[in-house]
C-alpha positions in Angstrom: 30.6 63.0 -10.9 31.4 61.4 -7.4 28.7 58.1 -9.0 30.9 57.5 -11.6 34.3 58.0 -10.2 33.1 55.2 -8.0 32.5 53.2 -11.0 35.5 53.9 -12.6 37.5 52.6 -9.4 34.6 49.7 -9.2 34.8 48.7 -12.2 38.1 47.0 -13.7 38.0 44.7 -10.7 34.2 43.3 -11.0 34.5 43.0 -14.6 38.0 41.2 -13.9 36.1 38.9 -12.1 33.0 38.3 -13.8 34.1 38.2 -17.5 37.2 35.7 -17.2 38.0 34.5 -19.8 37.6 36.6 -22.0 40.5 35.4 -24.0 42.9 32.7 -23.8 44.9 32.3 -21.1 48.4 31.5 -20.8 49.6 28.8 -18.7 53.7 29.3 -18.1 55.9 26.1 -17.0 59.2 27.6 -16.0 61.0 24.1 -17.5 61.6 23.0 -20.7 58.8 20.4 -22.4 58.5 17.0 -20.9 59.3 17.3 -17.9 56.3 16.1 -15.0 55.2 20.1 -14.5 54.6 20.4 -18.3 53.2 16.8 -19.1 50.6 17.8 -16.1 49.6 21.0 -17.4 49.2 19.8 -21.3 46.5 17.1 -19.9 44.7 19.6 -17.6 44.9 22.7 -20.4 42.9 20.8 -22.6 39.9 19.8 -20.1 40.1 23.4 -18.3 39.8 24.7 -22.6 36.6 23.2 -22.9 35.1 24.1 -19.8 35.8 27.8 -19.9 35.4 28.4 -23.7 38.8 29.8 -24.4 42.3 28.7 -25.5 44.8 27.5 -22.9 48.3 28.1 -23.8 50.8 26.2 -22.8 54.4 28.1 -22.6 57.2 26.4 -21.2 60.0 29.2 -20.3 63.0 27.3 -18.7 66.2 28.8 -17.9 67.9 30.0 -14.4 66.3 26.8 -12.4 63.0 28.0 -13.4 63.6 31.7 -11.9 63.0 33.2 -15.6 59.6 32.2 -16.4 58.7 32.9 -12.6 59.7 36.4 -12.9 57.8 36.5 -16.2 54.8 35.5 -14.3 55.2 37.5 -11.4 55.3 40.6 -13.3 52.8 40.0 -15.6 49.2 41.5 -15.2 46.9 40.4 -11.9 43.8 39.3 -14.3 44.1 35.8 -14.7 45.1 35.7 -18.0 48.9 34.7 -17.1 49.3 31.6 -14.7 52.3 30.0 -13.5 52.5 25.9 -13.2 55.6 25.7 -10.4 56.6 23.0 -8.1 58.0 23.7 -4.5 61.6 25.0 -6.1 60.1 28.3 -7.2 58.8 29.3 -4.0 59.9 27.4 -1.0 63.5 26.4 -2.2 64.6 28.7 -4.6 64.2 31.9 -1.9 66.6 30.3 0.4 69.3 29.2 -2.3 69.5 32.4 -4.0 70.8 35.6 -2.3 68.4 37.7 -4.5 65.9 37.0 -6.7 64.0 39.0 -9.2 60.8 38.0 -7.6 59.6 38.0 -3.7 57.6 34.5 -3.8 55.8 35.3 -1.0 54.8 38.8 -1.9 54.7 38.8 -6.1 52.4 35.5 -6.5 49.2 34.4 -5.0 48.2 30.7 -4.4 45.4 29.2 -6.7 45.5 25.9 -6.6 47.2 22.9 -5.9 47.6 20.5 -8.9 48.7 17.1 -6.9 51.3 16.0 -5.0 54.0 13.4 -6.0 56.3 11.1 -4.1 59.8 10.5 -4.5 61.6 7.1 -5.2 64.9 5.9 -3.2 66.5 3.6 -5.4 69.6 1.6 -6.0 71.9 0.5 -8.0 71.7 -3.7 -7.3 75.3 -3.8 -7.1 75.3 -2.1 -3.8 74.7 -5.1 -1.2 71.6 -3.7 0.2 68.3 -4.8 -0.2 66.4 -2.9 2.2 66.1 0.9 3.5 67.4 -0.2 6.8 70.1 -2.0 5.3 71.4 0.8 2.7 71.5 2.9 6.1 74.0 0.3 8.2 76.1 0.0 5.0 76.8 3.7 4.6 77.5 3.5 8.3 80.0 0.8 7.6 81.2 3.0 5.0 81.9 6.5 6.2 82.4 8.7 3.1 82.5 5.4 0.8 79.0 5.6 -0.6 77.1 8.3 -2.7 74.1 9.7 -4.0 73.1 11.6 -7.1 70.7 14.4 -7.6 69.2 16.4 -10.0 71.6 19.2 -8.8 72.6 21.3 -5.9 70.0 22.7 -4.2 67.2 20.4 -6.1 64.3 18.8 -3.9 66.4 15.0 -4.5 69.5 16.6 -2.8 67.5 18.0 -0.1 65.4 15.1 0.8 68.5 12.9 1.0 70.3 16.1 3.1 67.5 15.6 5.0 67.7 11.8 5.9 71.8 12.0 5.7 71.1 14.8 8.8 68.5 12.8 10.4 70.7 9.9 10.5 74.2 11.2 10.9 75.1 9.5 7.5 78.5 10.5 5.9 77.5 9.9 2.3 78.9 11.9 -0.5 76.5 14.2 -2.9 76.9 14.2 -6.5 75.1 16.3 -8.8 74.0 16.4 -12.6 72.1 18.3 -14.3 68.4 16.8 -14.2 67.4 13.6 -14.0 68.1 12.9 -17.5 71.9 12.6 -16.2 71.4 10.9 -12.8 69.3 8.2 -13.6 71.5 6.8 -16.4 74.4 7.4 -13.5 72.5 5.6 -11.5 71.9 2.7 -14.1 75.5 2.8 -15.4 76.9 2.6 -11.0 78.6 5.9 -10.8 76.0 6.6 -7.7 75.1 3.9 -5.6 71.6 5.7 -5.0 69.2 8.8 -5.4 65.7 10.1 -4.9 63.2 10.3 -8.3 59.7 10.6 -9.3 58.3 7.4 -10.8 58.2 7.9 -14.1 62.1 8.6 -14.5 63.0 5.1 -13.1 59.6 3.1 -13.1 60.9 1.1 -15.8 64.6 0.1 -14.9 62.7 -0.9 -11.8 60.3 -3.5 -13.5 63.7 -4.5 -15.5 65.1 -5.4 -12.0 67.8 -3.1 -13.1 67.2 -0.8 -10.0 65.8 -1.5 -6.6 62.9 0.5 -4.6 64.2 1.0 -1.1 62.0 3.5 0.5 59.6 6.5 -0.8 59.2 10.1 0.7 56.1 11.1 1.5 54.2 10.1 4.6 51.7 7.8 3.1 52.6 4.1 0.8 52.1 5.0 -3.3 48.9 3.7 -4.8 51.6 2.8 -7.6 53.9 1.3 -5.2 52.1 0.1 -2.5 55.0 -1.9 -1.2 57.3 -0.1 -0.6 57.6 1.2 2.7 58.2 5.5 4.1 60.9 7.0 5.3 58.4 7.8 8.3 57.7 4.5 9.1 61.4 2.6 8.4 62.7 5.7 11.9 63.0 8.9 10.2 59.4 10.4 12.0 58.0 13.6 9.9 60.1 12.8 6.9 57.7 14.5 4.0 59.6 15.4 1.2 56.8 15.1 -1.8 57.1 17.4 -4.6 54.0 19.9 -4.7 52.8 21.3 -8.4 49.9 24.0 -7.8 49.1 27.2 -10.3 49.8 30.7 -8.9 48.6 33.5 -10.2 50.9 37.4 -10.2 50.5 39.0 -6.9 47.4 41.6 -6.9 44.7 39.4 -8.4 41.4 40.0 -7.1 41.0 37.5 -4.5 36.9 37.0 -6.5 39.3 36.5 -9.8 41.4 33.9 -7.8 38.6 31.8 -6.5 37.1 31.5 -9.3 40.0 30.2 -11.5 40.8 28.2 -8.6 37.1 26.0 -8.8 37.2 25.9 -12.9 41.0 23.9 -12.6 40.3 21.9 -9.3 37.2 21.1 -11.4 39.2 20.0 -14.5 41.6 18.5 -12.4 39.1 16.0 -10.8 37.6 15.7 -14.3 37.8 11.4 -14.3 39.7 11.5 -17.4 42.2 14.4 -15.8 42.8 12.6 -13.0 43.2 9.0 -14.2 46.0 10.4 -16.6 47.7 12.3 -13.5 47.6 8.9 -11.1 49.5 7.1 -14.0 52.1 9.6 -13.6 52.6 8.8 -10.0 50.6 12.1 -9.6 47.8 11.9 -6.5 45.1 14.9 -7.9 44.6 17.7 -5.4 42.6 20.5 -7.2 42.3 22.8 -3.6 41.2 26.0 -2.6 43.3 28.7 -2.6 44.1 29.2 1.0 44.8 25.5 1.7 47.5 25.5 -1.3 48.6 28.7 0.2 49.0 27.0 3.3 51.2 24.1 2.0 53.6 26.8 0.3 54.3 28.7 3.5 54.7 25.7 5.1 57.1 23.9 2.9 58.8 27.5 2.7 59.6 27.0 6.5 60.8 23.4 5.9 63.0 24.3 3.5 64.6 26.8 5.2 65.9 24.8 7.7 67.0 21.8 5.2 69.0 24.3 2.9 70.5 25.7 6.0 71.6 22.5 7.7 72.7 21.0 4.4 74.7 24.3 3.2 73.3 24.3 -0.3 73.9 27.0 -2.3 73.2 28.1 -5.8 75.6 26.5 -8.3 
């Protein structure tokens, strides 16, 4: 009897781990289709497919900033069947925006992997008489309260990376938000801001068209795809990193057997030459880590964050 109460308890964990998949497993992007999460995890659902034998769904469940189809994942079952595809919002931003949310990100979802990390764009409008970071920075110095920036919204990773830099160098710029990208780049295009943060793809174009100018990216290293234009880092502002990071997570009380080895079939797919020449022409450099070191970056950023939203006041709209 004592034999196979043991098993019993043995079990549903070992057989968790050593029969996934079993079925097909669901892959939720907490944003509406075509955005950079979802594109990424069509192109890596149909390379992990074939390597583990099963379907991959994809199921985008946007709403709330992305808090919906987090919650959905963070209460769904710990065996790998239900995955979440976030970016830093859902677990280092939104906690410090939102005075209560209907997950805990640090306790209800478990690292797996990240996916790859991206790097954000300052641009301008090429009315504004600037054609360098540097001088963008002395003419919103000249121009105390004169000169401002559009985001994706409040509390979005474009208006806390130019928070960041307005804090780091006492700038008195004005924020203005929209709602997504799809808003504040044609602002951008049309004058009403005289500049913002974005991903690549979103302005990559108007760029080539000269009807924007690249000023200055994020992240601490040049872009493969823009390998001219200089940091933040480098043109004064010293640890300026704001890249967006997209990694899967899986619901809090997987087997840690279960996580590693869905983590090594996606890095896998990830690296896959096809996978990752498809991620690099959106802008994307292809990660595909092991769980702890993406669980390192998300604590990390989580603490970053914290201060940011603090010093810039951001709340919740």
């Amino acid at each position: 009897m004592k034999i196979l109460l043991l098993l019993l308890l043995v079990l549903p964990g070992a057989v968790a781990g050593q029969d996934w998949p079993a079925k097909p497993v669901r892959m939720v992007v907490p944003y509406a289709a075509g955005g950079l999460p979802d594109t990424m995890t069509r192109i890596l659902g149909v390379r992990l497919a074939e390597a583990i034998g099963q379907q991959v769904v994809v199921e985008n469940r946007g709403g709330a900033g992305g808090i919906s189809g987090t919650e959905a994942v963070a209460k769904s079952a710990p065996d790998g069947y239900t995955l979440l595809v976030a970016d830093v919002g859902q677990v280092a931003i939104n906690p410090h925006l939102y005075a209560k949310l209907p997950y805990d990100a640090q306790k209800d979802l478990v690292a797996v992997t990240l996916l790859g990390t991206t790097s954000l764009f300052l641009v301008a409008h090429p009315g504004v008489p600037a054609a360098s970071f540097n001088e963008l920075v002395a003419l919103a110095r000249s121009r105390p309260g004169q000169l401002n920036y559009g985001s994706s919204g409040a509390g979005s990773i474009h208006h806390l990376a130019t928070e960041a830099l307005k804090a780091a160098l006492k700038l008195d710029i004005v924020h203005v938000p929209y709602k997504g990208m799809g808003q504040a780049a044609p602002a951008l295009l049309g004058g009403q801001v005289s500049f913002l943060f974005s991903a690549l793809p979103a302005i990559e174009s108007h760029v080539k068209a000269g009807k924007l100018k690249l000023l200055a990216i994020s992240t601490p290293k040049r872009s493969a795809q823009a390998p001219d234009v200089p940091t933040v880092a480098e043109l004064g502002v010293p640890g300026y990193d704001f890249g967006p990071e997209i990694g899967v997570l899986a619901p809090g009380g997987t087997p840690p057997a279960l996580v590693a080895k869905i983590s090594a079939e996606i890095a896998k797919a990830v690296m896959a030459p096809d996978v990752s020449q498809r991620f690099l022409q959106l802008g994307i450099e292809p990660a595909g880590s092991t769980p702890e070191r993406y669980g390192m970056m998300i604590r990390a950023a989580y603490d970053r964050y914290a201060q940011v939203v603090k010093t810039s006041g951001a709340k919740a709209e």
